[in-house]
LUMNU-664935 format. One record per residue (C-alpha): residue in one letter; y, x, z. Coordinates in steps of 0.25 Angstrom, whole numbers, always signed. Layout:
 rest     y     x     z
    A     Y     X     Z
...
This chain:
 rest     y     x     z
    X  -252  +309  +256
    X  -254  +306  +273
    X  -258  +294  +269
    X  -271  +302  +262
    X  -275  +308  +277
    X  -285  +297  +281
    X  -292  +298  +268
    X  -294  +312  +268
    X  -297  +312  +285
    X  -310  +305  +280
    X  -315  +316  +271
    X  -308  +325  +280
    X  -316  +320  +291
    X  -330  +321  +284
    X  -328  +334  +281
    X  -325  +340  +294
    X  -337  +334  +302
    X  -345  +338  +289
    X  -338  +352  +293
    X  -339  +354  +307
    X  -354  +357  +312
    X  -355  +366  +299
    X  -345  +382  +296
    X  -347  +381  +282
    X  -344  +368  +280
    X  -331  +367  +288
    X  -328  +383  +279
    X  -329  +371  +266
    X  -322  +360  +273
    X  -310  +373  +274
    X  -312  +374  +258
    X  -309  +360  +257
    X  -298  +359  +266
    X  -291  +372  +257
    X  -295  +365  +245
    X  -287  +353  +251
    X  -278  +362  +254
    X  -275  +368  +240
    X  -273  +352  +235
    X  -265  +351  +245
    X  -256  +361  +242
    X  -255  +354  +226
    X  -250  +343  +232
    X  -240  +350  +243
    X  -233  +353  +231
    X  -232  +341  +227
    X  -228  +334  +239
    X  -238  +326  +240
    X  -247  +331  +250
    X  -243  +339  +265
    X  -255  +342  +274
    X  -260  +357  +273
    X  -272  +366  +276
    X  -269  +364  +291
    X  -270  +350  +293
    X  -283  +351  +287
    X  -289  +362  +296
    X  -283  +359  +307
    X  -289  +343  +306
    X  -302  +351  +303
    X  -300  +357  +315
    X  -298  +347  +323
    X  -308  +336  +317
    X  -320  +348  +320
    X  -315  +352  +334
    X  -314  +338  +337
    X  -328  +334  +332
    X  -333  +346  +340
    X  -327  +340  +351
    X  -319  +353  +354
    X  -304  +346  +356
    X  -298  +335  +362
    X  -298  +322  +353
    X  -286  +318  +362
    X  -277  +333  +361
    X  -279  +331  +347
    X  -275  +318  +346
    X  -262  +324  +354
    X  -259  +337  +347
    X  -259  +327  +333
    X  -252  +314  +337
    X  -241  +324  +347
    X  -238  +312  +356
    X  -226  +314  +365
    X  -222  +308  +377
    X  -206  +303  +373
    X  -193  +305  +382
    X  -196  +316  +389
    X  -186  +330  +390
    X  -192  +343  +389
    X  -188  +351  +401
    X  -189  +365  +395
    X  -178  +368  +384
    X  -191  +376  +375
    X  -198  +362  +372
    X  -192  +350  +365
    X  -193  +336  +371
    X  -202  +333  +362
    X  -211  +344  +365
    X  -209  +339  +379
    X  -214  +324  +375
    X  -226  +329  +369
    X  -229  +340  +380
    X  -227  +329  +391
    X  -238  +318  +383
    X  -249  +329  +383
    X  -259  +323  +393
    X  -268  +333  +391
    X  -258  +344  +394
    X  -252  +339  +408
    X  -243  +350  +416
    X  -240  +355  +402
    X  -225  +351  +402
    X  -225  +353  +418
    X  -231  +369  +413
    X  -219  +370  +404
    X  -209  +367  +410
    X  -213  +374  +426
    X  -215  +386  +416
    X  -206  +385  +407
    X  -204  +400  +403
    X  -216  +404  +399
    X  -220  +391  +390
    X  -205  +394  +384
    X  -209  +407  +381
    X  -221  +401  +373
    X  -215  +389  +367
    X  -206  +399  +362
    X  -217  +409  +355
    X  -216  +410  +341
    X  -229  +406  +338
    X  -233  +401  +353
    X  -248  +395  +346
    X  -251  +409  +345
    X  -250  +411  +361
    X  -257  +405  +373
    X  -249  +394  +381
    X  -242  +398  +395
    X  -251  +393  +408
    X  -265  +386  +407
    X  -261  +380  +395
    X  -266  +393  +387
    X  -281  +387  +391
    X  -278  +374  +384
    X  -286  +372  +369
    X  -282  +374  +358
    X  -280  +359  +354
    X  -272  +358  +368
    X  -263  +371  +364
    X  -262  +366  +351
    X  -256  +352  +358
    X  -246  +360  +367
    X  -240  +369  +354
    X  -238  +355  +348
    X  -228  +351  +358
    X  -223  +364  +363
    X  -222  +371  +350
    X  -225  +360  +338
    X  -220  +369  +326
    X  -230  +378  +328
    X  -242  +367  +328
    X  -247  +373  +312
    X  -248  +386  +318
    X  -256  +382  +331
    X  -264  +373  +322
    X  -266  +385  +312
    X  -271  +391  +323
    X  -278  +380  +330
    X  -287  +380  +316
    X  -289  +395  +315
    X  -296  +393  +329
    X  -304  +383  +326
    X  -309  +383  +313
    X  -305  +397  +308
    X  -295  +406  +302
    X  -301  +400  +288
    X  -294  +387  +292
    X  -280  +390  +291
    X  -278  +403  +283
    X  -272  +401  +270
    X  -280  +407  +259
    X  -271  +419  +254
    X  -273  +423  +238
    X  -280  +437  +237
    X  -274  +444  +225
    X  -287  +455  +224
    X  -296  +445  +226
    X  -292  +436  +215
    X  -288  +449  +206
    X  -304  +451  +206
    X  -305  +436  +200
    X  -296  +441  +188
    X  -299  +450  +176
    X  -293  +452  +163
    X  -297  +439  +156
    X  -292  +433  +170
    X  -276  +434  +174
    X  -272  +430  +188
    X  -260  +420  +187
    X  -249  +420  +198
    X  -243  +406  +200
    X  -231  +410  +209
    X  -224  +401  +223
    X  -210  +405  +225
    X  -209  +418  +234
    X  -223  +425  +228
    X  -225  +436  +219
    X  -240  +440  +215
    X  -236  +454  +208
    X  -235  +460  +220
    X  -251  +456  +223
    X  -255  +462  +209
    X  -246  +473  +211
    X  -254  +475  +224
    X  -267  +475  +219
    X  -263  +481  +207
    X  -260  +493  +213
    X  -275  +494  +222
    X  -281  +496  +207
    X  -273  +503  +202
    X  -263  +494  +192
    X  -249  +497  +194
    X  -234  +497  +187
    X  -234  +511  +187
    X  -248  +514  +183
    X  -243  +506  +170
    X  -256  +497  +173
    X  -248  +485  +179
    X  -239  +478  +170
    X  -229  +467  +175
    X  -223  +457  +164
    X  -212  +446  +168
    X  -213  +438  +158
    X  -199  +429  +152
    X  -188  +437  +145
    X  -196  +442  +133
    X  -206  +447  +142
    X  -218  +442  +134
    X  -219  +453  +125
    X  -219  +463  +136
    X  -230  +455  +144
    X  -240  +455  +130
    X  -238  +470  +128
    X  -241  +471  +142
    X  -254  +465  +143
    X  -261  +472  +131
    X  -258  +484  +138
    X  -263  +479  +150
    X  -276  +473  +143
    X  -280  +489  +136
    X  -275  +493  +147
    X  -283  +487  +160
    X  -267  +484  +164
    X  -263  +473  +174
    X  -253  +464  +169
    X  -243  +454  +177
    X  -236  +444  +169
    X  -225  +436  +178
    X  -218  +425  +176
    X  -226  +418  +162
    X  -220  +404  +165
    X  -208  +410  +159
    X  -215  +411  +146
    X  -223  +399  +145
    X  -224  +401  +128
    X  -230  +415  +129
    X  -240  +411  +137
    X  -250  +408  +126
    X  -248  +421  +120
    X  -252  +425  +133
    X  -265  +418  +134
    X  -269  +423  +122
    X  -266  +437  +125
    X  -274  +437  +139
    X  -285  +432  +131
    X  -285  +443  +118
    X  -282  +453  +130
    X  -292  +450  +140
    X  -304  +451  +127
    X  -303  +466  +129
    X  -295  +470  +140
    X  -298  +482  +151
    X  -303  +476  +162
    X  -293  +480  +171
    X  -283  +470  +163
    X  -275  +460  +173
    X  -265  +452  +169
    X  -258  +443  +180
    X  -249  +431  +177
    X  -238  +424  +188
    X  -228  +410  +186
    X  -215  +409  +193
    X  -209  +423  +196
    X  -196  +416  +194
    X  -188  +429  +194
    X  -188  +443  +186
    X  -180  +455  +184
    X  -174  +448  +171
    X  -170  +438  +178
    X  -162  +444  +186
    X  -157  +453  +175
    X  -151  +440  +165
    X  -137  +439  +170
    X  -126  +447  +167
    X  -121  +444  +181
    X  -131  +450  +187
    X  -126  +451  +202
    X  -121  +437  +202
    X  -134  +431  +194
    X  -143  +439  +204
    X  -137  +435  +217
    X  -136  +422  +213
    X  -151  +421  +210
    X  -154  +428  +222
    X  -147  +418  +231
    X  -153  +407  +222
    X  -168  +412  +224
    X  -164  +411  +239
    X  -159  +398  +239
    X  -172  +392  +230
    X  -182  +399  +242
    X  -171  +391  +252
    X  -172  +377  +246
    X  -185  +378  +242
    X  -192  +383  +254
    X  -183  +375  +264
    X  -192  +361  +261
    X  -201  +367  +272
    X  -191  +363  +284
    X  -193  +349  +281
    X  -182  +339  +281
    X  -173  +350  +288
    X  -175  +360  +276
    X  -170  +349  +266
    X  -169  +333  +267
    X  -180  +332  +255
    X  -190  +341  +249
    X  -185  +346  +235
    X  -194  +352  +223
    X  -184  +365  +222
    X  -192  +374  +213
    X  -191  +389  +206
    X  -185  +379  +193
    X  -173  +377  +201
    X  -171  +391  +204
    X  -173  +396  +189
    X  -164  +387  +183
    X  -153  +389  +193
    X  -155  +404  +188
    X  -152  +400  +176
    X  -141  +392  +180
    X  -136  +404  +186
    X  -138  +414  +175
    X  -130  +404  +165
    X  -118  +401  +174
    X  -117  +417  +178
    X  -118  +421  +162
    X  -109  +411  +158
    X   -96  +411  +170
    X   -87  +420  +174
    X   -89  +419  +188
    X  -101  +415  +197
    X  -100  +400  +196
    X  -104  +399  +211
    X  -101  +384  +213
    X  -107  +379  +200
    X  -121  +388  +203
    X  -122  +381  +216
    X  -121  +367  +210
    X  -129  +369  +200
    X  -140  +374  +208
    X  -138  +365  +220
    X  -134  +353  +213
    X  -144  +352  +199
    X  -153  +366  +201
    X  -159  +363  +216
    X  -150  +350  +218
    X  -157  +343  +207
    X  -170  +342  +217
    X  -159  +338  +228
    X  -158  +322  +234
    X  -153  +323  +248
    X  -139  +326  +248
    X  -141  +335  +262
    X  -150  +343  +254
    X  -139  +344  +242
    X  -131  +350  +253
    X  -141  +359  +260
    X  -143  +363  +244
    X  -128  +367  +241
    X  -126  +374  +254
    X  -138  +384  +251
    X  -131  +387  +237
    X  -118  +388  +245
    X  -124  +399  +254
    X  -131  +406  +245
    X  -123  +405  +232
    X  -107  +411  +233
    X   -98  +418  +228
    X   -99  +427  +241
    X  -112  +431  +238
    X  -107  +441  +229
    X   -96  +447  +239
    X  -105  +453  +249
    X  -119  +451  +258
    X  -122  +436  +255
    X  -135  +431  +266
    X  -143  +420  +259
    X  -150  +419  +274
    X  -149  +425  +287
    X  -152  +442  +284
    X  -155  +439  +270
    X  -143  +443  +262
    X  -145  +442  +245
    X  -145  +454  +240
    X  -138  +462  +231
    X  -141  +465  +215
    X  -155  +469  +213
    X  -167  +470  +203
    X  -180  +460  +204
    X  -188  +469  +213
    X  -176  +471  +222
    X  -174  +457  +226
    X  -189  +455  +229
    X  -189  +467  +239
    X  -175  +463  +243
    X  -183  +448  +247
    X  -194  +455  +253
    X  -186  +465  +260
    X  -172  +456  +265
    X  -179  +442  +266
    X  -179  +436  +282
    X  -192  +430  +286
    X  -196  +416  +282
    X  -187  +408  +291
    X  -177  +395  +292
    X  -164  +405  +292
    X  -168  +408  +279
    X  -164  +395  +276
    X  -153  +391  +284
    X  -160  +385  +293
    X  -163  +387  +307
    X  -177  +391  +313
    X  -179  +377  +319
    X  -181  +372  +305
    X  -195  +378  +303
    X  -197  +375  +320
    X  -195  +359  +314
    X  -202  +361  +301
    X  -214  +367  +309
    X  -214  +356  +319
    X  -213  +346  +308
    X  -226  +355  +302
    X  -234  +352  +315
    X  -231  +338  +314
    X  -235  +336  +302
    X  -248  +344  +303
    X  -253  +335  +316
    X  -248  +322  +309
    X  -257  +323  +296
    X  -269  +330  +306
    X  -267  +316  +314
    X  -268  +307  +301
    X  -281  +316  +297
    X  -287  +313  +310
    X  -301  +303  +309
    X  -298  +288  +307
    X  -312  +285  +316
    X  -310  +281  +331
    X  -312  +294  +340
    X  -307  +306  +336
    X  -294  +312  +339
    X  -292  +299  +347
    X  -302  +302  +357
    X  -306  +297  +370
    X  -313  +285  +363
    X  -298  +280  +356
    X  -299  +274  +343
    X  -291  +274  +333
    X  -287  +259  +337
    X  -286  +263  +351
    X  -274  +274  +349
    X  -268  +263  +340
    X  -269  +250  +350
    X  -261  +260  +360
    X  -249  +263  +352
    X  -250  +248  +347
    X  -250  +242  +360
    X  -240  +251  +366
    X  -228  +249  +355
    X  -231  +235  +355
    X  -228  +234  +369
    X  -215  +243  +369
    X  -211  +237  +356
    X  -195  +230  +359
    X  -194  +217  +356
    X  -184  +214  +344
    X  -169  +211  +345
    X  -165  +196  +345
    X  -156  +199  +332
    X  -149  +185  +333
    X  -145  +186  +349
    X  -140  +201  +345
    X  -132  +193  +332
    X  -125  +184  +341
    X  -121  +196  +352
    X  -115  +204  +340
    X  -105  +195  +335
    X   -93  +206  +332
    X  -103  +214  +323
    X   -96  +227  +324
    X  -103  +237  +317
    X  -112  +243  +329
    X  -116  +228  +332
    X  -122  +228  +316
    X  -128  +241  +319
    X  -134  +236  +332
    X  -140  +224  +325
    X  -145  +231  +313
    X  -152  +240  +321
    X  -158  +229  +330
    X  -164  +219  +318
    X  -170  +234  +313
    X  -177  +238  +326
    X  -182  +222  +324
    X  -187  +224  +312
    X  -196  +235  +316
    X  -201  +230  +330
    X  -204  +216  +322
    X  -212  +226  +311
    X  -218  +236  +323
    X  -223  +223  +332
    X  -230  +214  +319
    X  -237  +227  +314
    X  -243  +231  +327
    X  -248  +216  +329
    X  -253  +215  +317
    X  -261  +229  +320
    X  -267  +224  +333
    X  -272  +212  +329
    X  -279  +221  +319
    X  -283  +230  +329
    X  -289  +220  +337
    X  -296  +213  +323
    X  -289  +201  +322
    X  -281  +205  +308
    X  -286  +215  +297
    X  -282  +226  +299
    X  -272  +229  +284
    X  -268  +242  +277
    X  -254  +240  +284
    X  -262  +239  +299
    X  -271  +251  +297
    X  -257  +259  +293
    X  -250  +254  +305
    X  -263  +258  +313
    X  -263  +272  +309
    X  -249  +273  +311
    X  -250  +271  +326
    X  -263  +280  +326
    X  -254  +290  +320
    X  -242  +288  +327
    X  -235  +286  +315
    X  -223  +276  +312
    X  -229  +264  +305
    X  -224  +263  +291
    X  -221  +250  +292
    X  -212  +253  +306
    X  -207  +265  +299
    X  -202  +256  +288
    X  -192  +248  +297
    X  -188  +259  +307
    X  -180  +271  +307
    X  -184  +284  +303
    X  -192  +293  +312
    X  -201  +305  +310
    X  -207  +301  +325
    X  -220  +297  +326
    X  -225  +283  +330
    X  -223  +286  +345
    X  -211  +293  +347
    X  -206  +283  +335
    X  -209  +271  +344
    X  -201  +278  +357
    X  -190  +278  +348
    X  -191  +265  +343
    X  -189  +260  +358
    X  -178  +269  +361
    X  -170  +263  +348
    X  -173  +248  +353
    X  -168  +250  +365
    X  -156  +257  +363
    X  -154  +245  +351
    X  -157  +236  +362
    X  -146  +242  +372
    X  -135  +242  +362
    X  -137  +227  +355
    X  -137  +222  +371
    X  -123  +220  +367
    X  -120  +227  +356
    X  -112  +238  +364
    X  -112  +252  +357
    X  -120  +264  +366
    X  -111  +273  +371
    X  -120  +284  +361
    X  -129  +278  +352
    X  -140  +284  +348
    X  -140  +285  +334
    X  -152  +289  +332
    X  -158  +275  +335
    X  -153  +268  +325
    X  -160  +262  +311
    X  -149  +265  +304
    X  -139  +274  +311
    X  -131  +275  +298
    X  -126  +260  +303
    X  -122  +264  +316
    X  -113  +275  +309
    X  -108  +269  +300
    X  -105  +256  +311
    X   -97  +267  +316
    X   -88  +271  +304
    X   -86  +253  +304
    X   -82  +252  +316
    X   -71  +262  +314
    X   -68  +257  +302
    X   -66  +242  +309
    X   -58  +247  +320
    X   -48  +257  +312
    X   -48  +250  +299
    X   -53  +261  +290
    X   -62  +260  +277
    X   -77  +265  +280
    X   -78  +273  +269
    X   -65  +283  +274
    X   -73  +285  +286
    X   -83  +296  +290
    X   -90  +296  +304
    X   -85  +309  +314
    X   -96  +314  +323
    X   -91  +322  +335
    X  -102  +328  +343
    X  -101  +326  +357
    X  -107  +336  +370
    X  -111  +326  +377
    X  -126  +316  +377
    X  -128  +303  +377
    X  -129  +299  +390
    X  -115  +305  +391
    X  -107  +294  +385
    X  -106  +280  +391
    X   -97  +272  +382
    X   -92  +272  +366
    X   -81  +281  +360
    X   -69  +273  +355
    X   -74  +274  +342
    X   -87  +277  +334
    X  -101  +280  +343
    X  -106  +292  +351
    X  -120  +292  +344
    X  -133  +302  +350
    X  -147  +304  +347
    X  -145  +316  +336
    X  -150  +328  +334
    X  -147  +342  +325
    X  -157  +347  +317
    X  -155  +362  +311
    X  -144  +366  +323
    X  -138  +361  +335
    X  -127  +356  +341
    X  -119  +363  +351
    X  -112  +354  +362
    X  -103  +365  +367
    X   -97  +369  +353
    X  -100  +355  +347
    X  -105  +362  +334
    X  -117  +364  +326
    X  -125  +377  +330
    X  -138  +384  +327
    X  -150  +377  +334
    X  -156  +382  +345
    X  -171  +388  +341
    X  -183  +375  +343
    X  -171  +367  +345
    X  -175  +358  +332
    X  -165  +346  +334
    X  -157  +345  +346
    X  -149  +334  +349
    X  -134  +329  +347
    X  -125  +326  +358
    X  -117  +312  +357
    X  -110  +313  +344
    X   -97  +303  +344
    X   -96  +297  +330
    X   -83  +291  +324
    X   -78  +286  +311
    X   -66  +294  +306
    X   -57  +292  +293
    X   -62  +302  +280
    X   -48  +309  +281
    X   -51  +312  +296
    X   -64  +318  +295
    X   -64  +334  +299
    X   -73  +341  +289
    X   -70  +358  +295
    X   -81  +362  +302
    X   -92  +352  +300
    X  -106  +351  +297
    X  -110  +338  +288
    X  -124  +336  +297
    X  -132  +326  +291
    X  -138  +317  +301
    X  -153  +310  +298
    X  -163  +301  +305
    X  -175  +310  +306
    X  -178  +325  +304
    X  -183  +320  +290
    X  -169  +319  +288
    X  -168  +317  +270
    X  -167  +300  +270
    X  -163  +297  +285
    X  -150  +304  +285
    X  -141  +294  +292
    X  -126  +301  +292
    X  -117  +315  +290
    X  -111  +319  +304
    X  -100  +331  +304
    X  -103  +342  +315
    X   -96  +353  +318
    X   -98  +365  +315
    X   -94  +382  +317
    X  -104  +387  +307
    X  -102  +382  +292
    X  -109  +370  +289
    X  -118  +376  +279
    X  -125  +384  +290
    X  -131  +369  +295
    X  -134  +363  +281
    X  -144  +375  +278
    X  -148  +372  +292
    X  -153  +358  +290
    X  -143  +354  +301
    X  -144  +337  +303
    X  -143  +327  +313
    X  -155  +319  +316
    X  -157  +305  +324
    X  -171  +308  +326
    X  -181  +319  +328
């Protein structure tokens, strides 16, 4: 759990200045970090824990080089707390803004942004590298160390910061450090024997047969030398497996027995014959024993139909890799993180297997709800990930799948009637490489998942960091010194609350915007009140005149950290911005609140995105209309036509409903000269929305060709801050932009 970091910084702490004079201690401080690491991994699995062999070294790293005085305390307090210097607009189309921000609040890089952008070509040529950490920066900034480079790829290129820092702590410390310990089949093979089987616990994707094979065939044991015997076990096949193995025992034979969680009543039979045979067995004798191959040649061999039963299965044992393997793109992958496991996939095979035996025709619809709705649905709780569910079965499981080349992904089309062995080649052979395609989703996705990664990393590094004045802080900064700075500074920027009762008497007519705009004021009260009582209470502290209490060491660490207080994050709105950028926003939504309660006047555009609650302000909308034109809110629906034009373009309301801005796509983009959804462009993760004019229209005149339903959320979390469905148009079918992970977001 985070909240376990400053516990375990202490004996983390102990053991790296016990570590750092010393090579063989620091070579047992890397065993404990893999033993950590191991424990870890239990835990992953459970959900319970996040942080990973690098996080460890590379705070191992840092702590030693730091105590050797070989890095900056202050570029290391940069590179992990990734301050940025807001409103600013990147002049060179290869960077983001943001990457601008952070490049322009690097005072120990000065002439960096002023490099870029007078030598824009060359610095475009290395953003763009696909692994740019590997290369030397343009100019004189190749001299800088590896701490300052390390600072620059953050801002330049921040989804490759876990390779740069893989790197970083290869460097460093050594190759030790950051290479995963790989299992050696020959070398465990020498710790077996014939009283001692090697047992195979299988992850989706691995097959262990082919090591034995392998090394079977260096000494000698092979099929066709009769000396190797190979046993799947299920279907009867326990008689086979005992004859098998008192062979094998005369013999000096290697035996493999597969799948033996199949056969969970035989396996006492089995004990006991391993033991009466390993009494007086050759020496040569082996026998190897695996879990969880999920499929065989039997299985594929148990339905009449046997061209519809296998290209179904196929198609199915895609769609389980799909489901199952997109988690790792985050919130864009699916909304909530769902337990889909191998269960699933074997009983929909027996689903299938039942429904084919026993219809006439393939039952294509009834298949798909039964594995999308109860088999995989079961897991499912958002309904955008219900949808995102269905439209993968849609793809992949149709009638026209039997008519002719059927692609399951971009040059990866499912293939024709087979055996056991064949598929498997046909995978290893036809497969694409590892990529978002394969998912439907565009190559931006893993570009934002990495990012996200980077982000991560740097955060739980920052928590892991010494508690003790000095350190990253430098410069002779305390802890309490960073803190009194950021406290002193929002206290003075802090707005002063609305006067709730002058705005009451100003908004006698209570239209439906006036409510919104009131709403949104006592809720901006509400948390400036919270904000201003918490961070008086803290300074007193600081300056000894209060105890410092469990709730003021929290909100202390918190401005440490940049990290939204939990009791701010309580009454506000949700953000995924740190404490900074969080506060910069906070100001630009009081003033615009302040401009538009001045007299209650609606904006010309008004931006959505600084709302509270923007379901209020859309649904004020559908109210209004509803007033004006006498219709009953619930035949209603909003229309949202995208406009080409920005904000500063429009200087007073439509007739009816609101131009609204402050949006961005995720997943695609939106062209102005088509005005339709298209393909994102490549690093261009979430660009933004012109002006969109939003109206209510009657039920019976809402246009439904064409359109892609695009949910729209608060926060690239998306899941619980989904706010409303806007209609977009688009050329392509809307399918195309579910499996993309297309949304709307107010904020990134």
């Amino acid at each position: 759990h985070p909240k376990s970091c400053s516990a375990f910084s202490v004996v983390f702490q102990k053991a790296v200045e016990r570590a750092a004079p010393d090579e063989a201690l620091k070579q047992r401080v890397s065993n404990l970090i893999d033993s950590i690491t191991w424990s870890v991994f239990q835990y992953t699995t459970r959900g319970l824990f996040e942080y990973d062999k690098l996080t460890y070294t590379a705070q191992l790293a840092f702590q030693i080089l730091l105590m050797n005085k070989e890095i900056s305390p202050l570029e290391l307090d940069f590179l992990l707390r990734y301050p940025v210097q807001p409103g600013l607009t990147s002049p060179v189309d290869f960077l983001s803004h943001h990457s601008w921000e952070s490049l322009c609040a690097m005072d120990e890089f000065r002439n960096l942004d002023r490099d870029i952008e007078g030598s824009a070509k060359r610095w475009r040529k290395f953003v763009e590298l696909e692994c740019p950490e590997k290369e030397k920066f343009p100019q004189e900034w190749k001299n800088k160390t590896s701490l300052q480079r390390l600072c620059m790829m953050r801002a330049l290129r921040p989804d490759r910061m876990t390779y740069a820092v893989r790197d970083f702590v290869e460097e460093k410390l050594g190759s030790a450090y950051v290479s995963g310990r790989s299992l050696d089949f020959a070398v465990s093979f020498e710790e077996s024997g014939p009283a001692t089987p090697m047992f195979f616990i299988l992850s989706p994707g691995v097959d262990p047969l082919k090591d034995v094979e392998k090394h079977g065939k260096k000494l000698g044991f092979t099929f066709d030398n009769k000396n190797f015997h190979n046993v799947s076990l299920g279907q009867g096949q326990e008689a086979v497996a005992e004859q098998a193995l008192a062979v094998a025992a005369k013999e000096g034979h290697w035996v493999i027995l597969q799948n033996i969680h199949l056969v969970a009543r035989w396996l006492g039979t089995l004990e006991k014959l391993l033991e009466q045979n390993t009494q007086s067995s050759h020496e040569d004798f082996r026998v190897f024993v695996s879990a969880l191959d999920n499929f065989t040649q039997d299985t594929l061999e148990m339905c009449a139909r046997e061209s519809e039963f296998k290209s179904i299965l196929f198609s199915l044992c895609y769609f389980h890799a799909v489901v199952a393997e997109r988690r790792k793109f985050g919130p864009q992958g699916w909304n909530r993180s769902y337990p889909f496991n191998t269960g699933d996939l074997a009983i929909s095979i027996s689903v299938l297997y039942n429904y084919l035996e026993n219809s006439p025709k393939v039952p294509y619809d009834d298949l798909r709800y039964l594995f999308g709705e109860i088999m995989y649905g079961g897991h499912i709780t958002d309904d955008w990930d219900r949808r995102l569910c269905r439209t993968y079965l849609e793809e992949y499981i149709r009638l026209e799948m039997m008519e002719g080349e059927h692609l399951l992904a971009p040059g990866f089309l499912l293939p024709g009637n087979m055996d056991y062995s064949g598929y498997h080649q046909y995978i290893d052979d036809a497969l694409p490489l590892e990529s978002p395609h394969l998912y439907g989703l565009h190559p931006n996705a893993e570009i934002g998942f990495l990012t996200q990664s980077s982000d991560k990393l740097f955060r739980t590094i920052l928590e892991l960091q010494p508690r003790n004045s000095g350190g990253t802080e430098g410069g002779g900064a305390t802890r309490e010194d960073k803190v009194r700075v950021v406290l002193e500074e929002i206290m003075e920027k802090l707005p002063e609350e609305f006067n709730m009762a002058e705005l009451l008497s100003k908004a006698e007519d209570r239209t439906p915007y006036q409510v919104v705009a009131l709403q949104e004021c006592e809720r901006m009260n509400l948390l400036t009140q919270e904000m201003k009582r918490s961070l008086r209470e803290l300074n007193l502290g600081l300056k000894g005149e209060l105890t410092m209490s469990g709730e003021m060491e929290s909100l202390q660490t918190s401005l440490f950290l940049d990290v939204v207080p939990e009791s701010w994050a309580k009454r506000a709105y949700p953000s995924v911005c740190g404490l900074a950028l969080w506060f910069t926003d906070l100001l630009s939504r009081s003033r615009e609140l302040e401009s538009w309660a001045a007299d209650f006047t609606l904006p010309p555009a008004v931006w959505l995105s600084g709302f509270f609650n923007p379901q209020s302000f859309l649904t004020a909308i559908m109210q209004a209309s509803a007033r004006k034109n006498e219709w009953p809110l619930d035949s209603m629906s909003l229309q949202c036509d995208v406009t080409k034009k920005n904000r500063e373009d429009f200087s007073s309301t439509p007739r009816d409903g609101a131009y609204v801005h402050g949006l961005f796509m995720e997943g695609a983009r939106w062209d102005t000269q088509t005005g339709l959804i298209v393909e994102s462009r490549l690093k261009e993760l979430t660009p933004s929305m012109p002006v969109i004019y939003i109206r209510a229209v009657p039920l019976d005149k809402v246009d439904v060709r064409s359109l892609y339903q695009c949910p729209v959320y608060k926060t690239r979390q998306r899941g619980p801050t989904y706010v409303w469905t806007f209609s977009l148009k688009t050329k392509e079918k809307a399918s195309k932009w579910t499996l993309a992970g297309v949304a709307l977001l107010l904020q990134i």
